[in-house]
LUMNUZA-583797 format. One line per field, with one value per residue (C-alpha): residue number from 1; residue in three letters; x, y, z negated. Coordinates in Angstrom, 3 decimals. Example, Ala and Ser with C-alpha at 12.3 -4.5 7.8 and 13.67 -1.06 7.14 Angstrom:
# residues 2
k [1 / 2]
r [ALA / SER]
x [12.300 / 13.670]
y [-4.500 / -1.060]
z [-7.800 / -7.140]
END
This chain:
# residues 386
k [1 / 2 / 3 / 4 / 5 / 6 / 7 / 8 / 9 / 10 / 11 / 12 / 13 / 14 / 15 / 16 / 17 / 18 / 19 / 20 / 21 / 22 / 23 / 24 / 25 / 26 / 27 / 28 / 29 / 30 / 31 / 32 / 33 / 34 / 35 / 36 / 37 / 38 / 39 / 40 / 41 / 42 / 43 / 44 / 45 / 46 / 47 / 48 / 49 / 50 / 51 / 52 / 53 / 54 / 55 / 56 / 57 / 58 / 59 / 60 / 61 / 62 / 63 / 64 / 65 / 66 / 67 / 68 / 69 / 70 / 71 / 72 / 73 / 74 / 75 / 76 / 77 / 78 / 79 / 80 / 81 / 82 / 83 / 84 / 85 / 86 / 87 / 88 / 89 / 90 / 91 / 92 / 93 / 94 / 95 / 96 / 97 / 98 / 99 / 100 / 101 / 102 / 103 / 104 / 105 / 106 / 107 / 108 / 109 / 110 / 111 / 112 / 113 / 114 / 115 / 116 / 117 / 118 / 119 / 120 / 121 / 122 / 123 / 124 / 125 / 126 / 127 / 128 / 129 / 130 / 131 / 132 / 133 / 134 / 135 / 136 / 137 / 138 / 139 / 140 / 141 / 142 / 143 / 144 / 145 / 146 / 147 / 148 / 149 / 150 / 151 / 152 / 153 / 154 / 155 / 156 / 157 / 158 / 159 / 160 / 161 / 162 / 163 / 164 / 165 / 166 / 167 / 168 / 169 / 170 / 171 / 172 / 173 / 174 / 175 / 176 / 177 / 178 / 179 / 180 / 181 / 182 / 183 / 184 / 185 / 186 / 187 / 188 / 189 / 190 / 191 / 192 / 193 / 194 / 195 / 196 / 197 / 198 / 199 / 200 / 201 / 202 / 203 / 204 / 205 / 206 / 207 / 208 / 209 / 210 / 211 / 212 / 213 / 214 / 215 / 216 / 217 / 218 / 219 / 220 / 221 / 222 / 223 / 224 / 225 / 226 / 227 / 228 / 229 / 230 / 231 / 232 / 233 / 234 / 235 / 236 / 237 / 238 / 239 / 240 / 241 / 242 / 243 / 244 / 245 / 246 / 247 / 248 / 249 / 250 / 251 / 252 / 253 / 254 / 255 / 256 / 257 / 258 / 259 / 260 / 261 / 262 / 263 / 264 / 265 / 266 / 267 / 268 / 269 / 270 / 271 / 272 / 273 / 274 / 275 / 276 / 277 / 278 / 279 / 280 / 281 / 282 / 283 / 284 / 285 / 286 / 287 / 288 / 289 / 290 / 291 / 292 / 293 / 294 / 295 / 296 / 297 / 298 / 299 / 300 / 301 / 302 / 303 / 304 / 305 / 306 / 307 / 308 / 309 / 310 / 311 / 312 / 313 / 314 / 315 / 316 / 317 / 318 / 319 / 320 / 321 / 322 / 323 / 324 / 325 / 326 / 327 / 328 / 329 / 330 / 331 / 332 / 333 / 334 / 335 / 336 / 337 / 338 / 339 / 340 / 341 / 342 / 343 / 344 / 345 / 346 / 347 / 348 / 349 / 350 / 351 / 352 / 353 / 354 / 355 / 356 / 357 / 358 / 359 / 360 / 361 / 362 / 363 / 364 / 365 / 366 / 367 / 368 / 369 / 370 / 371 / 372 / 373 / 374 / 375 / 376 / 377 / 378 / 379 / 380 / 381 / 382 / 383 / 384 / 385 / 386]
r [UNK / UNK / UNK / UNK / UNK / UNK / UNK / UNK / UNK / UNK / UNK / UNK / UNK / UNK / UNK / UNK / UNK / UNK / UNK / UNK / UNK / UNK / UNK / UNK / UNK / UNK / UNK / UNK / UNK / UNK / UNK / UNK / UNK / UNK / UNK / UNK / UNK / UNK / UNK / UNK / UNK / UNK / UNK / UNK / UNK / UNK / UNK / UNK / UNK / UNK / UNK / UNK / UNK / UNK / UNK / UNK / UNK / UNK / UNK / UNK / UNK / UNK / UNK / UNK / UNK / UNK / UNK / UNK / UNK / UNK / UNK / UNK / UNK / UNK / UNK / UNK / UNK / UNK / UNK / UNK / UNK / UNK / UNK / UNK / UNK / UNK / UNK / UNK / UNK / UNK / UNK / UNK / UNK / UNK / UNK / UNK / UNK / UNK / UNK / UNK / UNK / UNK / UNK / UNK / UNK / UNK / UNK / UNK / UNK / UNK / UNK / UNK / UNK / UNK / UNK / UNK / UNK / UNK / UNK / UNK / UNK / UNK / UNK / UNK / UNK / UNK / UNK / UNK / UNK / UNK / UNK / UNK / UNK / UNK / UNK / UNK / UNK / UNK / UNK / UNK / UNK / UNK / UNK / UNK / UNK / UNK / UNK / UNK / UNK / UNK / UNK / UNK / UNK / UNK / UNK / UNK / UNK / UNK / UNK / UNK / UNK / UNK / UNK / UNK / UNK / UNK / UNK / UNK / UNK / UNK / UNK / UNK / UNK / UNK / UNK / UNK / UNK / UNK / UNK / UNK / UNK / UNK / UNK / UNK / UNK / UNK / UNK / UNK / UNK / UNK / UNK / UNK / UNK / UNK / UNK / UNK / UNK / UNK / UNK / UNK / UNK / UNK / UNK / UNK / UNK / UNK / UNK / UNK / UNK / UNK / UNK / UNK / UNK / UNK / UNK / UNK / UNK / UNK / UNK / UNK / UNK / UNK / UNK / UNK / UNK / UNK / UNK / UNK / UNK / UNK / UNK / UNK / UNK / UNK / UNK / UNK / UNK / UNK / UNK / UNK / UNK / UNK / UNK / UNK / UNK / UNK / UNK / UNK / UNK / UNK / UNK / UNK / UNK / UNK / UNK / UNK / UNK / UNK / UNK / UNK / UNK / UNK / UNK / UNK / UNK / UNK / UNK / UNK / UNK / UNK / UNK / UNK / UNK / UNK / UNK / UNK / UNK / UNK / UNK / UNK / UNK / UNK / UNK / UNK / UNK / UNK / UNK / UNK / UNK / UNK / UNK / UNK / UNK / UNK / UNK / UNK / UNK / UNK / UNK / UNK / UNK / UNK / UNK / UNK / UNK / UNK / UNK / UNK / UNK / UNK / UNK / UNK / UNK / UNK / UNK / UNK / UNK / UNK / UNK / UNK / UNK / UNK / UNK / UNK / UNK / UNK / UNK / UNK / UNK / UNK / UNK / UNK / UNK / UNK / UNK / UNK / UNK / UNK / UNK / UNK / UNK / UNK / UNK / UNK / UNK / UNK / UNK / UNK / UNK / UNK / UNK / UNK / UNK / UNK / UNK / UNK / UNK / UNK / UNK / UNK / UNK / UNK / UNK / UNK / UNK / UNK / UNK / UNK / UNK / UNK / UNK / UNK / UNK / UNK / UNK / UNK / UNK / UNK / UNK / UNK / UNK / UNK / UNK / UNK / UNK / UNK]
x [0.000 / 1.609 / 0.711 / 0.338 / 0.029 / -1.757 / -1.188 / -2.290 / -2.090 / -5.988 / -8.120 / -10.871 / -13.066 / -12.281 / -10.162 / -7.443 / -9.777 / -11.577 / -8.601 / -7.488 / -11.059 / -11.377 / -7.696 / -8.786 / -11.902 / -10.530 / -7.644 / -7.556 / -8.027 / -6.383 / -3.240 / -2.899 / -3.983 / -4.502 / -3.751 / -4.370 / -2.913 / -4.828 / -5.358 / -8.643 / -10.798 / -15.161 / -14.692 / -12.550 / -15.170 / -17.068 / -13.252 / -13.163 / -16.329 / -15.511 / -11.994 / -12.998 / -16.240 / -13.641 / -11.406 / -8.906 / -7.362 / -7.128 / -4.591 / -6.504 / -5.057 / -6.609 / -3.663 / -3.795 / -2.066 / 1.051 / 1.973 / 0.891 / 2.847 / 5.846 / 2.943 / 1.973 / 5.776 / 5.850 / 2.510 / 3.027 / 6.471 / 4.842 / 2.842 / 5.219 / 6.845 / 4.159 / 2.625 / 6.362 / 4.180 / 6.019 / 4.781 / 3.780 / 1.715 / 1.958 / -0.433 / 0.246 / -2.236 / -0.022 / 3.583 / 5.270 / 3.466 / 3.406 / 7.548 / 7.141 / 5.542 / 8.454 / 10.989 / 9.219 / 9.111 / 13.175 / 13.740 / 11.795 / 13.490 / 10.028 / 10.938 / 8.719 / 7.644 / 5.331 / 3.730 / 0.811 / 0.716 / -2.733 / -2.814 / -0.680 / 1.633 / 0.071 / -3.186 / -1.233 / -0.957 / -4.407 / -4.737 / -4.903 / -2.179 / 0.913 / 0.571 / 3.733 / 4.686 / 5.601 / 8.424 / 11.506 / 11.369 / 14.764 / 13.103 / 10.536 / 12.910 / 14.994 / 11.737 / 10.364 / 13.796 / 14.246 / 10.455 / 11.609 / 14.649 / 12.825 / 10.111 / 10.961 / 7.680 / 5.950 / 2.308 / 0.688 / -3.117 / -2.642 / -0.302 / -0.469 / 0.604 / 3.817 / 4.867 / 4.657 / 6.999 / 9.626 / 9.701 / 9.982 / 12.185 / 13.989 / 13.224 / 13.032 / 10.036 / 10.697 / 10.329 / 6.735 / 3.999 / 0.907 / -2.438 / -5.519 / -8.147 / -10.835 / -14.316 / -16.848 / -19.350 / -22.055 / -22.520 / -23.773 / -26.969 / -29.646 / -32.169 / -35.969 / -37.775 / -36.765 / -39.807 / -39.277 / -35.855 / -36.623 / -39.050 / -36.396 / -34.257 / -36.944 / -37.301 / -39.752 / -42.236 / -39.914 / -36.849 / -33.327 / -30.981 / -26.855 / -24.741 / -21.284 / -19.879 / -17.034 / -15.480 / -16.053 / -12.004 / -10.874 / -9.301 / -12.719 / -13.528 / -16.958 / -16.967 / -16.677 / -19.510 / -22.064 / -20.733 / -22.034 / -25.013 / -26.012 / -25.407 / -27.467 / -30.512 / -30.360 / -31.597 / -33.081 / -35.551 / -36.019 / -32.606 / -31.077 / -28.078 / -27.014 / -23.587 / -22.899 / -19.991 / -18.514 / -15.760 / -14.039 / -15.495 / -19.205 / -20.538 / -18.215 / -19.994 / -23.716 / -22.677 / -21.658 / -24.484 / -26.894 / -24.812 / -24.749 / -29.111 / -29.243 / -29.542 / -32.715 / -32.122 / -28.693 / -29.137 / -26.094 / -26.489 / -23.465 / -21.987 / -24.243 / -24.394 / -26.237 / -24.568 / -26.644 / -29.480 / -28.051 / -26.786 / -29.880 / -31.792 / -28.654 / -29.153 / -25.275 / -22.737 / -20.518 / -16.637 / -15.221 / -11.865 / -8.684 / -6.519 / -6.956 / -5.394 / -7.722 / -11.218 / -13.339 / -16.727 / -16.066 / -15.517 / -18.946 / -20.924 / -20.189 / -20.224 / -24.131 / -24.737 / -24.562 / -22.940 / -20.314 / -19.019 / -15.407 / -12.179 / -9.336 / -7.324 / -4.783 / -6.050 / -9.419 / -8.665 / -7.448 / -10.798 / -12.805 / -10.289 / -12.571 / -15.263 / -17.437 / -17.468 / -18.008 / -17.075 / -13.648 / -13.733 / -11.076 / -10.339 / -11.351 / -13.899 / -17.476 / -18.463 / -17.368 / -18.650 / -22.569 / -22.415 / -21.761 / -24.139 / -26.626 / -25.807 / -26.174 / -29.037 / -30.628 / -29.633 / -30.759 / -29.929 / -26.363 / -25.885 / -27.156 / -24.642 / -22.126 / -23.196 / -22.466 / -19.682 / -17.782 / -19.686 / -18.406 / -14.464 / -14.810 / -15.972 / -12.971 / -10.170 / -11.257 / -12.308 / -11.434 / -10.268 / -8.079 / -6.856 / -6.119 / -4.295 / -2.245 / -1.239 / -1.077 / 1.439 / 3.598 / 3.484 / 4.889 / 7.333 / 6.191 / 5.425 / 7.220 / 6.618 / 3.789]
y [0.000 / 3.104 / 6.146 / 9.328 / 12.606 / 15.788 / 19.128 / 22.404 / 25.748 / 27.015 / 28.526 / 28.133 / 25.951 / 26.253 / 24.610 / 23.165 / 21.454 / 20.733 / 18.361 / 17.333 / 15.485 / 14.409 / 12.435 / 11.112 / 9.794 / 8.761 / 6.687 / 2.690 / 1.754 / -1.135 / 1.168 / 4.371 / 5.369 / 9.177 / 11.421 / 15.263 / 18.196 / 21.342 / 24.087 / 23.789 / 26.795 / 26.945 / 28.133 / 24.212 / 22.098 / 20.644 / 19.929 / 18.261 / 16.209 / 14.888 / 13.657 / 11.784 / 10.149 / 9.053 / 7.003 / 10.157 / 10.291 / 14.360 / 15.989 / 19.976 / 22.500 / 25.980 / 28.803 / 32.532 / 33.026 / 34.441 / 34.478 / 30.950 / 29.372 / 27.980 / 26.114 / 24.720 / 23.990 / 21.916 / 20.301 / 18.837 / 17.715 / 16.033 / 14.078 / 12.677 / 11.461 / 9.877 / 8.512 / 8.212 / 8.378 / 6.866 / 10.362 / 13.742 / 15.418 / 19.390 / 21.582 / 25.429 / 28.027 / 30.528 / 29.615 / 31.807 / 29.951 / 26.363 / 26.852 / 25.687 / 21.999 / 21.898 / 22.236 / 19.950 / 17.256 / 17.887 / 17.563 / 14.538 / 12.575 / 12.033 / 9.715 / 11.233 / 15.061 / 16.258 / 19.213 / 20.500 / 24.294 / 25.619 / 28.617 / 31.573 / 33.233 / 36.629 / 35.228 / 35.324 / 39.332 / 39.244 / 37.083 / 37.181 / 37.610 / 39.210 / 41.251 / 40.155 / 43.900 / 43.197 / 40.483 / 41.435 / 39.679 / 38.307 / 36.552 / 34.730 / 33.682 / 32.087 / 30.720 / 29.606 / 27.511 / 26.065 / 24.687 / 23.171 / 21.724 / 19.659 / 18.575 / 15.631 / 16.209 / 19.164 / 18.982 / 22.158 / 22.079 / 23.908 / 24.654 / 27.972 / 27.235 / 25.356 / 27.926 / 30.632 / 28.376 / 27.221 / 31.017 / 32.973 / 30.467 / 28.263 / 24.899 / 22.277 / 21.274 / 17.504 / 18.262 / 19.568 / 17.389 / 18.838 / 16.930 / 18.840 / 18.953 / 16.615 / 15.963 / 12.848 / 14.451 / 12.002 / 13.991 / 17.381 / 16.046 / 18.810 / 18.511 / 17.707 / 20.107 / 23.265 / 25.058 / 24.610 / 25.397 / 28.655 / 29.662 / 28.956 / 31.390 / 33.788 / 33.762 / 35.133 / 34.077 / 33.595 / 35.382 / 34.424 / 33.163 / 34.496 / 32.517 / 32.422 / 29.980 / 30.885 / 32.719 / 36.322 / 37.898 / 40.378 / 37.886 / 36.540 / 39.768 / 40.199 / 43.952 / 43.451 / 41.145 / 43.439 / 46.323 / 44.266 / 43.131 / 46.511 / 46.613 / 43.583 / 44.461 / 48.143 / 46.092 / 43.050 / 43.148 / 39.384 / 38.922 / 37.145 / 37.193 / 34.674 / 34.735 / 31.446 / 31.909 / 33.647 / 35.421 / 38.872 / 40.702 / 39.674 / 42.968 / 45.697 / 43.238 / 43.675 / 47.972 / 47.536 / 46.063 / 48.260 / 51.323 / 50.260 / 50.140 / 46.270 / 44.800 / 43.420 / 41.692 / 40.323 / 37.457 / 36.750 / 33.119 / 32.516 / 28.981 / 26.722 / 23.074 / 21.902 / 23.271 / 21.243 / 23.046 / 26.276 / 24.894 / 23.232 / 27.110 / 28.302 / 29.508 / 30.977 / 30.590 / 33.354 / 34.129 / 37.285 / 36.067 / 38.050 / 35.068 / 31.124 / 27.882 / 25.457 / 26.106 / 23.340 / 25.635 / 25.830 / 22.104 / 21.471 / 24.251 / 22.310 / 19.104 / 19.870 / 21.524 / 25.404 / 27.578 / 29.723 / 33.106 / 33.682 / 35.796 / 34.275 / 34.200 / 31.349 / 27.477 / 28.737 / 28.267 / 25.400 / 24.062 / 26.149 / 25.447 / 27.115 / 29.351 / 26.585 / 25.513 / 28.748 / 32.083 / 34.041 / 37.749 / 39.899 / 40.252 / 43.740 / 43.980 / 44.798 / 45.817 / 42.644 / 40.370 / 41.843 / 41.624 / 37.911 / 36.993 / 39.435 / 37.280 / 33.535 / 34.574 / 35.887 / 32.969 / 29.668 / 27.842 / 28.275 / 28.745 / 24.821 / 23.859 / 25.630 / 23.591 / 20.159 / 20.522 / 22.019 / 19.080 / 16.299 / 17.854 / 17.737 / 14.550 / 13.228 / 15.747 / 16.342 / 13.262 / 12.398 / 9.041 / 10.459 / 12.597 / 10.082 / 7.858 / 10.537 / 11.288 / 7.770 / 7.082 / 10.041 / 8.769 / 5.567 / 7.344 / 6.604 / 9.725 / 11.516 / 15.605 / 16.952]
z [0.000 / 0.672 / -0.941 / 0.635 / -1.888 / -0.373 / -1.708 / -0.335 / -2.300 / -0.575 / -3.070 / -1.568 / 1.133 / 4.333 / 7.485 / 5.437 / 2.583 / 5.721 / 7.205 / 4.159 / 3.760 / 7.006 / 6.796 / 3.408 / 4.496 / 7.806 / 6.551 / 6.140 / 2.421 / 3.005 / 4.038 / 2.175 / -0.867 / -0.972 / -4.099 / -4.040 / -5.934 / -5.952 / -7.779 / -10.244 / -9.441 / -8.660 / -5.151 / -4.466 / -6.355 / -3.510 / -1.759 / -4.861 / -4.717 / -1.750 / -1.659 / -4.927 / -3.138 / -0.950 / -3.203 / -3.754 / -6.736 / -7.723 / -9.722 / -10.379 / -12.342 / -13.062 / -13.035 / -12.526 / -9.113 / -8.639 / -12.128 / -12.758 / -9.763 / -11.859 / -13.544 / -10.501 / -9.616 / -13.005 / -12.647 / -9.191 / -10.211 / -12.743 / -10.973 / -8.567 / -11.007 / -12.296 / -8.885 / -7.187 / -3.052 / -0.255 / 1.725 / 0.996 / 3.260 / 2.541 / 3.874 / 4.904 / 3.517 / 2.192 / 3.393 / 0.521 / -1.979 / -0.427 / -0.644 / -4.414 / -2.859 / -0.780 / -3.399 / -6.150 / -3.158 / -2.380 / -5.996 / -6.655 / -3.548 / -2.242 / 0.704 / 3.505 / 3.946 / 6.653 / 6.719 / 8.741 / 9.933 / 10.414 / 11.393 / 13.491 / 10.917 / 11.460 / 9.811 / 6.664 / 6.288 / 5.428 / 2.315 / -0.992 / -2.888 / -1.109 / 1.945 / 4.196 / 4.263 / 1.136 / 1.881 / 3.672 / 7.267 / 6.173 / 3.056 / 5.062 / 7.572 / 4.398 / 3.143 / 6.411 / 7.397 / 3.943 / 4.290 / 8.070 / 6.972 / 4.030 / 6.122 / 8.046 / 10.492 / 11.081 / 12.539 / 13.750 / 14.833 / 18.041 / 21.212 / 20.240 / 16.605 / 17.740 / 20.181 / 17.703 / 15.352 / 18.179 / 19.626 / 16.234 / 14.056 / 16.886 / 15.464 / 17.892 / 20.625 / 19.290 / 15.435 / 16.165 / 17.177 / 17.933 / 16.238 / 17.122 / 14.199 / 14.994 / 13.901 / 13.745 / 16.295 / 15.518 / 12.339 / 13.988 / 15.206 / 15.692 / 12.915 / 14.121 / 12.253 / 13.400 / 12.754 / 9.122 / 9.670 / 11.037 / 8.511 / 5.746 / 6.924 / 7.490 / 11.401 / 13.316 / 16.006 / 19.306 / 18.097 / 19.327 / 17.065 / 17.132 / 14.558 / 13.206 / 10.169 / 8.294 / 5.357 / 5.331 / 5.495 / 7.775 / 10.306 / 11.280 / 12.824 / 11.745 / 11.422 / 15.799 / 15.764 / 13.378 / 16.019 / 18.939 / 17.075 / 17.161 / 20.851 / 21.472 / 19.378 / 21.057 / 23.955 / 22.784 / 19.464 / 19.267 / 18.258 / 14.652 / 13.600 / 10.707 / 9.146 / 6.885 / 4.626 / 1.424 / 0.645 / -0.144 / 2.995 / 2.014 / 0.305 / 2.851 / 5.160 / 4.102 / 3.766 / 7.190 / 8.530 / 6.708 / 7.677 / 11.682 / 10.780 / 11.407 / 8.280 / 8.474 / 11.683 / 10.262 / 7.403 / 5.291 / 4.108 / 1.761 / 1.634 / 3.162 / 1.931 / 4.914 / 7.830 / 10.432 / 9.354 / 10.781 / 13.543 / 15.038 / 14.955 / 16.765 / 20.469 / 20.642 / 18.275 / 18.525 / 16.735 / 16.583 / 15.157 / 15.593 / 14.781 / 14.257 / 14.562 / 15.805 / 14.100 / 12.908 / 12.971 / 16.792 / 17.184 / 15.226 / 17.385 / 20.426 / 19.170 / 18.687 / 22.188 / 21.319 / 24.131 / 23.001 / 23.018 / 21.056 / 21.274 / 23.369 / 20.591 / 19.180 / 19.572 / 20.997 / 24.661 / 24.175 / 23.405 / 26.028 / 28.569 / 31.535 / 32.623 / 32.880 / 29.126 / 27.374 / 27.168 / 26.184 / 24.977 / 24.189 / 20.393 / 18.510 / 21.837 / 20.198 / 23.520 / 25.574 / 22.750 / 23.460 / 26.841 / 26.921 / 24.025 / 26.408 / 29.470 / 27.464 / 26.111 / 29.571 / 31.479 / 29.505 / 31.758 / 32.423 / 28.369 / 28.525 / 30.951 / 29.817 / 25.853 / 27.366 / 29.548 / 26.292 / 24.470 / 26.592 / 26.023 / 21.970 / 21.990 / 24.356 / 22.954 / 19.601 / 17.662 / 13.668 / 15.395 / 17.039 / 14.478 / 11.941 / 13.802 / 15.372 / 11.773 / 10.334 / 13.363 / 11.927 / 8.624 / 10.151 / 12.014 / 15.509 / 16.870 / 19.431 / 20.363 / 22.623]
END
């Protein structure tokens, strides 16, 4: 049995917890047997849930963050110790933090590190607890190669993501193997009742519904999409929009929208639970993000047959990979982003095409299976670059 320890410094849901589960739940029990260190905090409690429904066993710990790193540096050392893993699997949130998982692994003489990068690097200057203006570009370079000369593998979730890392930081094309994110698409299934879908999240009589899922920071660009919400519903009154998510942006958000005078046709549904819910109401799902990785929330819209509007930006073109599978915008483009969502939602039927081609793609190119054993054959060392 060979055990593989996960640890990720994320404080809260989102695309990392999101892999981290999927590889747990994904993985042969008669293999691996996954541990997890994370940090103990409300926001992580349903990551929580679910890595221990799925025969994880969880190592929390609640510290104040940044002064309760060296905590965190003692607690995970701790606990390799104790569980001595064949593997350890880091996963990139906050590289300047996640140094301290590197270094506890070094020290330990953990036999196998791999680490996954998620997102660009310039996502980073946005979250939550040092601004990179703050570090001298010198520092992160020392921080960045110590991290890529523990790591004996380093996964990133895009193209985009490795190029960034080979172009900025030199480290070879055949240390890097790309491993999209995938997803289990027979889980997004459109619901059946949608007309008591609707009326739970207080639609009316024949209006259109705009989504976007995820957490509400400044790289998700939701500022542009409120600004070409107001464009759309300048033109079309039987519009929706419903934001799912939480986070640090969600009452600037709310100002926004009430300042722009769309408020009421805007409904801010905090964490959903139920995502499919949401999804099945959805005529367009639309992202405004100025930076990603790969998205998961992207994967899942298509997966379920919505047509899509997003920003050309990082790992997203390399899911809509043409005109005929959905529709690329310019980042920081309010204007742009309303004129598409105008055109899907004035031509039905090449929004439907557009849905399954894109559908067909994720389910070929994007699946958990896939994504598993892409990783499990990098724990065994058999993986070469792509």
């Amino acid at each position: 049995m060979i055990k593989v320890l996960y640890y990720t410094e994320a404080t809260h849901e989102g695309g990392v917890t999101r892999h981290i589960e999927s590889l747990i739940t994904g993985l042969d029990p008669a293999r691996f047997t996954p541990i997890v260190v994370c940090f103990a905090r409300p926001e992580l409690l349903p990551f929580i849930q679910k890595v221990i429904r799925a025969n994880a066993r969880v190592y929390s710990i609640k510290v104040m963050i940044p002064w309760g790193l060296p905590k965190m540096f003692f607690h995970l050392c701790s606990v390799l110790r104790r569980e001595q893993p064949q593997i350890m699997h880091i996963h990139l949130h906050l590289f300047f933090t996640c140094v301290l998982g590197f270094l506890a692994g070094k020290l330990q003489k953990v036999p196998f590190i791999v680490h996954t990068e998620h997102q660009p690097e310039v996502d980073f200057r946005d979250h939550y607890i040092i601004p990179l203006a703050v570090l001298d570009k010198a520092l992160i370079r020392v921080i960045r190669n110590l991290q890529f000369s523990i790591s004996r593998k380093i996964i990133a979730v895009s193209r985009f993501v490795k190029e960034q890392i080979v172009k900025r930081y030199g480290v070879p094309d055949e240390r890097i193997k790309v491993v999209y994110n995938g997803i289990d698409s027979t889980e997004f299934i459109r619901q059946e009742n949608i007309g008591g879908i609707r009326r739970r999240f207080g639609m009316y009589e024949g209006e259109k519904v705009v989504g976007a899922v995820g957490n509400l920071f400044d790289v998700k660009g939701y500022n542009y999409l409120l600004e070409a919400a107001a464009e759309v519903l300048m033109r079309d009154t039987k519009v929706r929009f419903i934001i799912a998510g939480e986070g640090k942006q969600g009452s600037y958000l709310r100002s926004y929208a009430k300042k722009l005078g769309i408020d009421r046709k805007v409904k801010f549904t905090g964490y959903l639970k139920e995502i499919n819910a949401l999804y099945s109401i959805m005529d367009i799902f639309a992202m405004s993000s100025l930076f990603e990785g790969l998205p998961y929330t992207l994967l899942e819209a298509i997966s379920i047959g919505i047509p899509v509007v997003a920003t050309a930006v990082g790992g997203i073109p390399e899911v809509i990979t043409g005109e005929n599978k959905g529709i690329l915008v310019a980042p920081r483009d309010p204007h742009a982003l309303a004129e598409k969502i105008l055109f899907l939602l004035q031509h039905a039927e090449t929004a439907k095409q557009l849905a399954s081609n894109a559908a067909v793609d994720v389910r070929e190119h994007f699946s958990l299976k896939t994504m598993v054993n892409e990783t499990t054959n990098i724990y065994q060392g058999r993986s070469g670059s792509k």
